[in-house]
Residue, then its C-alpha position, 0 to 999 in steps of 0.5 A: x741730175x745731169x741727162x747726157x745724149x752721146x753720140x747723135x750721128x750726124x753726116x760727118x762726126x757726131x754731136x753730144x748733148x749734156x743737160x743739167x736738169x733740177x728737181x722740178x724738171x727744168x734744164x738749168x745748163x745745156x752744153x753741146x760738143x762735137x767732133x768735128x769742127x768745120x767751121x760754120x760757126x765762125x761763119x755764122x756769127x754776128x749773123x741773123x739765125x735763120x741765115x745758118x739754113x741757107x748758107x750751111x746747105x750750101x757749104x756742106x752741099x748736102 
């Protein structure tokens, strides 16, 4: 079963979640698009996690 939620607004562009889900339930592949590519991302690797929080708010200055 594939469960797709299209669009999810978000302040600039809109993301869109795909999931393949088995018969017990259980996700066997996520994929995520968006329409916008800003970057951060290429920023972010190789990066802790949690470093996305403080350098994300402050490149976007929302």
């Amino acid at each position: 079963m594939s469960i797709s939620i299209d669009p999810i607004s978000r302040i600039e562009g809109h993301l869109g979640i795909e999931l393949e889900v088995n018969g017990s339930n259980a996700v066997t592949a996520a994929y995520c698009k968006g329409t916008m590519f800003r970057g951060f991302e290429l920023i972010l690797q190789n990066r802790n996690p949690r470093d996305a929080v403080i350098l994300t708010q402050r490149i976007c200055g929302v």
